[in-house]
N, C-alpha and C positions, 0 to 999 in steps of 0.2 A: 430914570435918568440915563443919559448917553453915557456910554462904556468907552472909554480910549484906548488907544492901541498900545499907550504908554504903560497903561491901568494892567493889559490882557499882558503885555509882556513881562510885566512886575512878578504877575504871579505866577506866570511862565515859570520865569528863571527861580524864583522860590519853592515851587512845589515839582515842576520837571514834568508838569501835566500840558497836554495837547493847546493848540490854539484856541481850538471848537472848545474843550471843555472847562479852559481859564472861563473861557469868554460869557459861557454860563453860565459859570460859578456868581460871577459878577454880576450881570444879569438881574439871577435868581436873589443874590444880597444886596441891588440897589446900589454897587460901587462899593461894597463894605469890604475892604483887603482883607481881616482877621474872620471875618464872618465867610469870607470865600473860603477862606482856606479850611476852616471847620467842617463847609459842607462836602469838600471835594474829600474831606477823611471819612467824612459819614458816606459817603456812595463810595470811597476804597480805592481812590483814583491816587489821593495823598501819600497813601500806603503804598501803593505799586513805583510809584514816579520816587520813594524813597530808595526802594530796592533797586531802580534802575540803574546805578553806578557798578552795581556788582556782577563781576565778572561771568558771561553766560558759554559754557564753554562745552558743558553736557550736551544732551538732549537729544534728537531723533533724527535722523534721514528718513521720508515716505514719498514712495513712489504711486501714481494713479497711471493709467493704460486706456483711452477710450477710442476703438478703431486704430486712424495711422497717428495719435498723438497721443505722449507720454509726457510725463512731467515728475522732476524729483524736486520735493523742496526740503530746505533744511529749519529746524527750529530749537532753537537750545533754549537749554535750563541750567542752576547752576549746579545741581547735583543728580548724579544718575540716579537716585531715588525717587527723582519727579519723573524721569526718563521711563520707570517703570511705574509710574503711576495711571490706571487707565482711564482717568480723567483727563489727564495731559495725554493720553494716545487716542482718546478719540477726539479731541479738536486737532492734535496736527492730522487727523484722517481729512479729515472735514477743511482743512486747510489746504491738502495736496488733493483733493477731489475739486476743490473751485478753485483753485490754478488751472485746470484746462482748460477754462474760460477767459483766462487772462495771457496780458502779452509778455508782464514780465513784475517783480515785485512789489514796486508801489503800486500798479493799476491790483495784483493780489490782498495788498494791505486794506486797501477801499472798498474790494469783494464784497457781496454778501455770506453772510454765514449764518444760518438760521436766524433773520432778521436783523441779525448786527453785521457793523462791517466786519472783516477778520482781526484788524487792529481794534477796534473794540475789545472785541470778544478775548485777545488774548490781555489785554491789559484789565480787565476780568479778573481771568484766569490769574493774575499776577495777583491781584488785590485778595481771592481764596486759598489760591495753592499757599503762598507766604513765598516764592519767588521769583528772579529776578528772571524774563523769557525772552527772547529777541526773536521774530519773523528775520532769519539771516539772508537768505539768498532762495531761487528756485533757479532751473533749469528746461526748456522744454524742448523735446525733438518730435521731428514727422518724419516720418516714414511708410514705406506699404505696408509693414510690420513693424511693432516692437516687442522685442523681447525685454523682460526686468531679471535682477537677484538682488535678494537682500542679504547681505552678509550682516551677523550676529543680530538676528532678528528679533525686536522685542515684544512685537505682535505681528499679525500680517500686512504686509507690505512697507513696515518699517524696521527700522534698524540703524546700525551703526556706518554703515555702507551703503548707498543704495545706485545702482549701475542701471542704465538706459541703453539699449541695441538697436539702433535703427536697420534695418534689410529691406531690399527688394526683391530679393530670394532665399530661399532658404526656411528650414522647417524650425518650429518652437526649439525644439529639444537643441540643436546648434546653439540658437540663437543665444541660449541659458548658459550655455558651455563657454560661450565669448563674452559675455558678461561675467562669471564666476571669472574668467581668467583677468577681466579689465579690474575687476576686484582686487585681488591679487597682486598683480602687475603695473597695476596704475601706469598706463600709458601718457606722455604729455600731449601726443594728437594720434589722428588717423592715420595717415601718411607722410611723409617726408614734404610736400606741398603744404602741408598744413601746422608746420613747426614753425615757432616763433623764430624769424628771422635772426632777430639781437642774440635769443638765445645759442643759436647755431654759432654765432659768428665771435662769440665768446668763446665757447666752446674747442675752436678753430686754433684760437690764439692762445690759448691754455697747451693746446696739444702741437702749438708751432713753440711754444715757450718748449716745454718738455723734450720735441725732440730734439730742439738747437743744443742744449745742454749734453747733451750726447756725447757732441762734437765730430761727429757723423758727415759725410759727404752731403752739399745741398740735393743730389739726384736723390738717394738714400733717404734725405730727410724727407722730400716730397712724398716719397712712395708710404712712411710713416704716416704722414699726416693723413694721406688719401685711405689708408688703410682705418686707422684709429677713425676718423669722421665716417665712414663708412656702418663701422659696429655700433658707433654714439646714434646713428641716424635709425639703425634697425633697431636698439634696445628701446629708444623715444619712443616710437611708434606702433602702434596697434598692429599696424598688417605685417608688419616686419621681426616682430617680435616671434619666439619660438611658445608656440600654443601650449600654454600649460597641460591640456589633456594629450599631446602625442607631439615632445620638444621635436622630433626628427622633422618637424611640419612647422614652418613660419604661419602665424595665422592666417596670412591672406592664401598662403598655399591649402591650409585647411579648408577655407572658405572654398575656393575652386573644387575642391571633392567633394563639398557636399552641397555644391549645387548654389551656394550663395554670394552673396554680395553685400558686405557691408558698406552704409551709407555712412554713420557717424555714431558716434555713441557719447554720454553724458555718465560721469562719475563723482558723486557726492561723501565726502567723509564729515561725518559730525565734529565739529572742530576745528580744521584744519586753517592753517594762517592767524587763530586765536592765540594770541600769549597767556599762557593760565598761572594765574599763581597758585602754587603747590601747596597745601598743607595736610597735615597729617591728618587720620581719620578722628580721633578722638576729639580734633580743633573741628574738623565737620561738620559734627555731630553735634557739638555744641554749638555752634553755630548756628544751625536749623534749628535746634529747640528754642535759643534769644528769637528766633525772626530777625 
């Protein structure tokens, strides 16, 4: 029998499973709503698209390197115990190795991945591990060089952190050094040219608010303003910033001694921007045992 769009979206919004996989459900049951939704629990799609509501806030940063193109993507879970699970650490591998083929995260989601797409494959994963997983964002840089670090690594090339170096000079070991410091330091861009505008101009007026309160001379207050926007612009920024391995050296001044040139760099926190709802360990715990 013909399948309606009306039929695919019903059971869409009822089970939280994909377009494609409503649509077969139905298909497969001849238009039967209760018999679709039975089958999509026996293949474990019902069970995944359950867990979907819940908060994914764990999970891994990994980075891949092939020639001048790197890429970091991020993937959560809801509990760092999947985080170190290495089930879940070898498909995010396999996840940020065929993003380098891609331009950016949906065209990733659609990927192959050892014959499935990668959205598949993690909604799989969701239906065996027992949670809830999100494909979050990736990131990719080119360069003549990249350099990576992973801060708080939970195997290799993943972790909690994971920092991208782009250079057109300059040797690995540098390269590692400005990465550990973007870790670290979390810069908001490269240079003062590459700061969010609004950001700045906020920024601006906050410290035009601050100095008028004073009650300071306008000359006086100007030179405040020009001074304070001045430190705000060099703490922002990568090349401006005092290089964690030698403060007497701004990075970019680092950069010049040892021969290099950074292009741009890309920095991933597992997390970040997520609102996580907090609970104690013993509520976790029970938690994962329910499913």
């Amino acid at each position: 029998m013909a399948i309606t769009a009306a039929q695919v979206k019903e059971l869409r919004e009822s089970t939280g499973v994909g377009m494609m996989d409503a649509k077969k459900a139905l298909v497969e049951n001849d238009g039967d709503m209760e018999a679709a939704v039975d089958w999509l629990r026996t293949k474990g799609l019902a069970k995944a698209a359950k867990k979907a509501g819940r908060t994914a806030a764990e999970g891994l940063v990994a980075v891949a390197v092939n020639g001048g193109v790197g890429v970091a993507v991020e993937v959560n879970s809801e509990t760092d115990f999947v985080a170190k699970n290495a089930e879940f650490q070898t498909m995010v591998k396999g996840i940020a190795e065929a993003a380098l083929n891609v331009a950016d995260v949906d065209a990733l989601k659609a990927a192959d991945l050892g014959g499935k797409s990668v959205e598949t494959v993690l909604t799989d994963k969701i239906a065996t591990i027992g949670e809830n997983m999100t494909l979050r964002r990736m990131a990719k840089l080119e360069a003549a060089q990249v350099a990576t670090y992973i801060h708080n690594a939970a195997a290799d090339g993943m972790g909690k952190i994971g920092v991208l170096v782009g250079m057109n000079r300059g040797d690995e070991a540098f390269g590692k050094q400005v990465a550990m410091h973007i870790a670290a330091a979390n810069p908001a861009a490269l240079g003062e040219a590459d700061l969010d505008a609004a950001i700045v101009e906020k920024e601006r007026q906050v410290q035009i608010d601050i100095a008028r309160e004073s009650g300071k001379p306008e000359a006086v207050i100007e030179k405040m303003i020009e001074g304070r926007m001045k430190k705000f612009i060099a703490e922002s920024t990568l090349l401006g910033q005092a290089f964690v391995v030698n403060p007497d050296l701004t990075v970019e001044a680092a950069a010049k001694e040892a021969g290099a040139e950074i292009t741009g760099f890309i920095r991933l926190e597992v997390g970040e921007g997520i609102e996580k709802v907090e609970e104690d360990f013993a509520a976790e715990v029970a938690k994962a045992v329910k499913g």
